[in-house]
N, C-alpha and C positions, 0 to 999 in steps of 0.2 A: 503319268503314273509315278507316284512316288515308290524311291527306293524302298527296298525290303531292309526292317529292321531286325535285330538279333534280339532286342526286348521284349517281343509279341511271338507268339508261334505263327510261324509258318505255313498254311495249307495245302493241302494235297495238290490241290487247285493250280496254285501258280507253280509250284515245283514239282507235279508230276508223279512223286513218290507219294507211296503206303508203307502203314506198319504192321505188319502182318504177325501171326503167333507159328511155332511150329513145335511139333512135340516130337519127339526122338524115344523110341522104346530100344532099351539095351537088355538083353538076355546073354548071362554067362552057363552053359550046361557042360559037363564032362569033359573037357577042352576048348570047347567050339564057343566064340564070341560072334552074335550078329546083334543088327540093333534093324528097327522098320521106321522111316522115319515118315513124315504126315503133317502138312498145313492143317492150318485151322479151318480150309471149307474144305477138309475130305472128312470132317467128322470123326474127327479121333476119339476112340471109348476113354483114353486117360483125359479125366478133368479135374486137377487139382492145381492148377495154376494160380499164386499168390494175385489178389485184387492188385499190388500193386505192379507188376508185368500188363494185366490189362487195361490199366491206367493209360500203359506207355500207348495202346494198338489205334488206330485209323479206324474211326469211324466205319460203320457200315453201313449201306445201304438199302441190300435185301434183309429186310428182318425174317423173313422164310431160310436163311441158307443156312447150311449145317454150322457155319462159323458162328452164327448170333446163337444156334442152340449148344453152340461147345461154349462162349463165352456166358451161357444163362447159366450151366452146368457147373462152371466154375466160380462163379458166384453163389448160388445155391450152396455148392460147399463148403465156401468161406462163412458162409453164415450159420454152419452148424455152429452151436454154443461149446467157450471149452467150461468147462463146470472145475468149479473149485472145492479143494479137500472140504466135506462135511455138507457141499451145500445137497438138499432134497429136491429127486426127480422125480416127475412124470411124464411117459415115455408115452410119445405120440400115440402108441398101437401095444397092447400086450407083446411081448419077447416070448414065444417056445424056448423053453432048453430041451439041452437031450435026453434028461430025464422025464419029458411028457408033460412037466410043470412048464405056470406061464408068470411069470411077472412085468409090473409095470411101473411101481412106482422104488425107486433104489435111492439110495444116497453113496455119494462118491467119496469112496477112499482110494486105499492103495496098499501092496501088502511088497514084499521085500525078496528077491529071490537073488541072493549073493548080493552086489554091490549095488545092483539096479531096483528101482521103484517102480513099481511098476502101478498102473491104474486099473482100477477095479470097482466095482459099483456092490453094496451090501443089500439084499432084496429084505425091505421092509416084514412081509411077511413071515419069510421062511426062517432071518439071519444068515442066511449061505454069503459067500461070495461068488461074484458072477463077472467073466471081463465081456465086454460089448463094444460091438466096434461105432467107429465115429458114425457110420452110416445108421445105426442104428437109435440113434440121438435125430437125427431128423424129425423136426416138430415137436422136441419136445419142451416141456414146462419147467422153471424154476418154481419151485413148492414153496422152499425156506432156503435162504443163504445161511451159511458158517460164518460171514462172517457180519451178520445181523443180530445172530446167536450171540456173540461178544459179548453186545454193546445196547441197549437200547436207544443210546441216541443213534447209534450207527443203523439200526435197524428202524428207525425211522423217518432217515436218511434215504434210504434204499425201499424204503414203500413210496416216497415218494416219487423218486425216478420210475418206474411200474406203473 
């Protein structure tokens, strides 16, 4: 058997080990600090683990176990879109607000409260502004980019990749 080299990766196999995930929840309330902590096959509800952390993990096996659906989870939401100032959405599913209305197609801006930017999406129909959260961007469409609007080479540029 030839030795083990440091230029090729290593497998589980000959050396035994995995790389596993672990998530750690921390709660600070009225003095009192606990945190719960949880591998990744007891199916932890937090899944927002950067793609590149799951790069790092070991193969799995059972594609049934809570791990392969905490790492789908995690993926899934790496792939919500971040949308750029001006470009035009269309939201997977109409949005209820609390006022009974429902929109679905917005373009993203941002309005200003003291130093911070904050993001916000302008509802096509109404003009309101409306904040939504990233979950709520799940499946949705780029309509028109801003920054297509520019430029028409640029915007021809970006229908092609589409």
């Amino acid at each position: 058997m030839a030795p083990l080299s440091r230029t090729r990766p290593i497998s589980p196999i000959l050396t035994g080990s995995i790389t596993f995930a672990a998530v750690i929840v921390t709660a600070y309330d009225d003095g009192c600090w606990g945190y719960k902590e949880m591998e990744e096959s007891a199916g932890p509800n937090e899944s927002r683990a950067p793609l590149s952390l799951l790069s790092l993990l070991s193969e799995l096996k059972d594609q049934e176990s809570y791990a392969h659906a905490w790492r789908q989870r995690c993926r899934d939401w790496a792939a919500i879109p971040d949308y750029e100032e001006g470009d035009r959405i269309k939201l997977a599913s109409p949005v209820t607000l609390t006022d009974g209305s429902t929109c679905q197609i917005v373009t993203a801006t941002h309005y200003r409260r003291g130093r911070q930017k904050r993001r916000c999406y302008r509802i096509e129909e109404t003009g309101g502004l409306v904040r939504l959260s990233k979950a709520s961007l799940v499946g949705s469409e780029l309509l028109s980019s801003a920054k297509g609007a520019a430029s028409p080479v640029l915007a021809e540029f970006l229908a092609g990749r589409e």
